[in-house]
C-alpha positions, 0 to 999 in steps of 0.5 A, spaced: 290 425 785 293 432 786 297 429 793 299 423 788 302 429 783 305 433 787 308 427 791 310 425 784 313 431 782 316 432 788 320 425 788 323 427 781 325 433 782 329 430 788 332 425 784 334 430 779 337 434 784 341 428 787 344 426 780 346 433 779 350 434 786 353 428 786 355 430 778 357 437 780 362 435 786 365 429 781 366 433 775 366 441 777 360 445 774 362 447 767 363 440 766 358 438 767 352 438 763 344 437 762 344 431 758 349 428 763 344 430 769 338 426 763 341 420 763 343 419 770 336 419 773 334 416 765 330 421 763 328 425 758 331 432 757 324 435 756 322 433 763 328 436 766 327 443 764 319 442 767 323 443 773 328 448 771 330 453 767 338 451 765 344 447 769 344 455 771 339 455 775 338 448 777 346 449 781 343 456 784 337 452 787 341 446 790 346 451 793 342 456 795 338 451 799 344 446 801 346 454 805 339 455 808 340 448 810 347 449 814 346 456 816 339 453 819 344 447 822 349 451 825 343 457 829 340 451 833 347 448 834 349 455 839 342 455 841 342 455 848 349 456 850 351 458 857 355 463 855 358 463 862 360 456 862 367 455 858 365 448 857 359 449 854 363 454 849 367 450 847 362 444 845 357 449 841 364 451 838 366 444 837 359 442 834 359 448 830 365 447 826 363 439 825 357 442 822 361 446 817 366 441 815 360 436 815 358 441 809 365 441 806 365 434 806 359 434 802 359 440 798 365 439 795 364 443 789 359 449 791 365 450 796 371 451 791 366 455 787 366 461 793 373 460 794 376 460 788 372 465 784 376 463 777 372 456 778 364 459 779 358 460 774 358 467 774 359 473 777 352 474 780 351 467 781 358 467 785 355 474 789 350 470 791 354 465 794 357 469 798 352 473 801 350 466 804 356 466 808 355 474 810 350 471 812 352 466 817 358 472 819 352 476 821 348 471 825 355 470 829 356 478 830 348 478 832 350 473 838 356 477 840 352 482 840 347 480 845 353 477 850 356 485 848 349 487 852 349 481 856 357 484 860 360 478 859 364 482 853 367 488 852 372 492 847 369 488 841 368 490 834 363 485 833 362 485 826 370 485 826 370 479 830 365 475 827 368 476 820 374 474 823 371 468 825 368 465 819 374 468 815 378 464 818 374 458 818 374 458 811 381 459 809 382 453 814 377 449 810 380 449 803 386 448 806 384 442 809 380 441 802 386 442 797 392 442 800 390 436 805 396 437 811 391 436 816 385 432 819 378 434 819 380 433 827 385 437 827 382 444 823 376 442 827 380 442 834 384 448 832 378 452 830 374 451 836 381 453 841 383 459 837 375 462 837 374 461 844 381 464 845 378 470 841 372 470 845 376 469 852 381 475 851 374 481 850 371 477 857 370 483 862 371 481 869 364 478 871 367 473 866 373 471 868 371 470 874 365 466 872 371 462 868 375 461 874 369 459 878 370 453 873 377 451 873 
């Protein structure tokens, strides 16, 4: 009877939290409210706060755990690489940046919200958010690191270019999300070849000449 309660519980949490979602990105966070969340999964207002505090903290969840999800993602996608192999590179970065156009697509809203500060919850809400995307630049520098150690670049302030990284990949993505002057194809493809240009011009020479070893 507990396994059937806490599937149960579990399932309506679930569907609360995709009426929610689909809601916030459709109409922004402030104009969305509980009782719009209530009526599209048909449930009473009391039930929805056995699950959450306020809409504060059920928006903080959802993104919190949606940020886990793509960091979680984007690891994997880069692990292995063969980070002597140019062709290997340049898939990992292709995967890696469809992962996060993936994440744009479907988290309109929690994207807009980091970027465009005037349009957040609040200033906490809106560190925290941010701290998630220190997070994946960090995750970045940890990998340019070991290819530091590695040898097979050099000269790099890794932080720097890691920041630079996600920075631009950022500006790129709202571009593409509220100017539309491009494909997600084109920023994906321009991202991938400026990354790997960045990445190639700290190579040492073992590594161009394992890049040369390739052409």
């Amino acid at each position: 009877m507990d396994k059937l309660a806490d599937k149960k519980r579990l399932f309506t949490r679930e569907v609360i939290v995709e009426a929610a979602e689909e809601l916030f990105s459709q109409r922004g966070y402030h104009n969305t409210q509980v009782m719009d969340i209530v009526k599209a999964v048909g449930m009473s207002a009391g039930t929805f706060y056995n699950y959450f505090k306020d809409k504060r903290d059920l928006f903080e969840q959802i993104t919190r755990q949606n940020f886990k999800d793509f960091r979680d993602r984007i690891k994997k996608l880069r692990e292995p690489v063969n980070i002597w192999d140019r062709t290997d590179r340049e898939a990992k970065l292709n995967d890696t940046f469809s992962a996060y156009f993936d994440y744009i697509d479907n988290h309109r809203q929690q994207f807009i919200i980091l970027l465009r500060g005037s349009f957040g919850v609040d200033e906490e809400l809106d560190g925290n958010v941010w701290r998630y995307y220190s997070d994946i630049a960090q995750d970045l520098a940890d990998d340019i690191q070991n290819w530091l150690n590695m040898g097979v670049i050099e000269g790099v302030n890794t932080p720097a270019l890691a920041y630079a990284v996600v920075g631009m990949a950022m500006h790129l993505g709202h571009s593409y999300l509220m100017e539309e002057k491009f494909t997600r194809e084109e920023a994906i493809m321009t991202l991938t070849s400026m990354s790997n240009l960045m990445f190639e011009s700290y190579l040492t020479e073992a590594g161009r000449t394992a890049l040369q070893a390739k052409k």
